[in-house]
C-alpha positions as CSV (number, residue, x, y, z in Angstrom):
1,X,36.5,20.6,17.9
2,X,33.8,18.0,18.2
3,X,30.9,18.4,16.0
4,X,27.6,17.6,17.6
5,X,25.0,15.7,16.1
6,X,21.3,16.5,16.6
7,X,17.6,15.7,14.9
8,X,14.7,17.3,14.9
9,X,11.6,14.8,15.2
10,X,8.8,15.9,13.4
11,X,5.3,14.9,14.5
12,X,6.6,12.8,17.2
13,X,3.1,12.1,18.7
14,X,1.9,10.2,15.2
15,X,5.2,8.3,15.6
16,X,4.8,7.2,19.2
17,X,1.4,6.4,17.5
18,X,2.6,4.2,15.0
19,X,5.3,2.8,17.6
20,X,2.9,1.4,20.2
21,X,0.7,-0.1,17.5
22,X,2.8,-2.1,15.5
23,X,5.4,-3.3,18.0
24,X,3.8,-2.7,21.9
25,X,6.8,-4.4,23.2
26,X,8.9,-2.0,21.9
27,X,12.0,-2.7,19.4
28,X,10.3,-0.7,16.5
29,X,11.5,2.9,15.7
30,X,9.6,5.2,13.3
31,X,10.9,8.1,11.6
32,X,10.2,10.4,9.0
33,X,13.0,11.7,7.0
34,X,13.5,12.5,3.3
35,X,10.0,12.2,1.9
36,X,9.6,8.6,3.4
37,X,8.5,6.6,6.7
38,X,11.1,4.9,8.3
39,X,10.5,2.0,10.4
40,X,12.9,-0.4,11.8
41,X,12.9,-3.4,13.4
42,X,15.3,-4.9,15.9
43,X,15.7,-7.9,17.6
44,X,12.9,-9.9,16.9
45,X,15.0,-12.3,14.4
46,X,13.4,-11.2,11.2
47,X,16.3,-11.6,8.8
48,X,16.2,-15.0,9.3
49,X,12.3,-15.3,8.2
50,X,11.3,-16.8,4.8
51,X,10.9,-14.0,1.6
52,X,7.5,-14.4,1.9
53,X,6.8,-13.8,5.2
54,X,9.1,-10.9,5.0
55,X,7.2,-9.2,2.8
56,X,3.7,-10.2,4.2
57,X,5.1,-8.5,7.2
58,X,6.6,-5.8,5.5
59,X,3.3,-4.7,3.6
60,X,0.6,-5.1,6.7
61,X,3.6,-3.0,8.9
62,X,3.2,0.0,5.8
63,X,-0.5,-0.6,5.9
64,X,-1.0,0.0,9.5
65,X,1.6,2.8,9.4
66,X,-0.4,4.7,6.6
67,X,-4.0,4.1,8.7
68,X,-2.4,5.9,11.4
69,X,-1.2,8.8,9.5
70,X,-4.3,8.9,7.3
71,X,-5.9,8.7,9.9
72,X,-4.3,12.3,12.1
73,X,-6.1,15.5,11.6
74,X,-3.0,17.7,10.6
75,X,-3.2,17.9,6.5
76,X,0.9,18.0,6.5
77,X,0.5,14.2,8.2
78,X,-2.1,12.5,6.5
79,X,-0.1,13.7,3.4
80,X,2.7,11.0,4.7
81,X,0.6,8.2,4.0
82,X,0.6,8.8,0.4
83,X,4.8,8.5,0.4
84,X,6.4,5.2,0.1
85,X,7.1,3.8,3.3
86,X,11.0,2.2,4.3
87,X,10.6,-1.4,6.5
88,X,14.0,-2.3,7.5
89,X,14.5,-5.4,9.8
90,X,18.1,-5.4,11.9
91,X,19.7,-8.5,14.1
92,X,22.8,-9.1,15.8
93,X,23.8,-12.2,16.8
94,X,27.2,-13.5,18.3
95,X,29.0,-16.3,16.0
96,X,32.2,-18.0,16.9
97,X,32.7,-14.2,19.1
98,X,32.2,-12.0,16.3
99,X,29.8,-9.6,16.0
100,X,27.4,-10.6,13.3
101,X,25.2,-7.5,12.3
102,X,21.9,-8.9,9.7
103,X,19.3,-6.8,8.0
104,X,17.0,-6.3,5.4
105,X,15.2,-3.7,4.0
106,X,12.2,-3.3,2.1
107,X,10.5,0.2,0.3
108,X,6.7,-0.3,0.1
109,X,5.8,2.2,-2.4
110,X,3.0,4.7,-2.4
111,X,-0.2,3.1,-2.9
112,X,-1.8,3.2,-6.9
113,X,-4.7,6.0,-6.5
């Protein structure tokens, strides 16, 4: 028997949120799962950046991210700004006709208070 899969977003108004701000175009998914913000880039060649501009863009995305959740009137939200927050950037590209999957990730950790 085939065993279905199935999530449960929670809060997925903040997420849209978060979604439209940092990447309007679209390619940017937000989630929240184990105690953390998830967001992930596609598409938008981002492996292939420098180390420094992979982290300048990595911290302003978890800064923006925790302005919008500080920012929502629920008290279980705003709470989410204070978790570290996951930046993960994905490409595919096709080389010699293979498949070649990239990414990089990055855990901005919860701000000093």
């Amino acid at each position: 028997m085939a065993r279905f899969r199935f999530g449960v977003t929670r809060y997925p108004g903040v997420l849209d949120a978060i979604e439209r701000q940092l990447a309007p175009a679209g390619g940017l998914t937000c989630s929240l799962g184990a105690g953390r913000v998830h967001l992930v880039l596609r598409g938008v060649g981002a492996t292939r950046w420098s180390a420094d501009a992979q982290i300048a863009h990595a911290l302003e995305m978890a800064r923006a991210a925790r302005a919008v959740l500080a920012a929502d009137a629920r008290a279980p939200v705003r709470v989410h700004a204070q978790h570290a927050i996951v930046v993960r950037y994905e490409d595919v590209a096709v080389t010699g006709g293979c498949d070649v999957r990239a990414h990089w990730e990055c855990v901005v950790p919860t701000p000093a208070r």
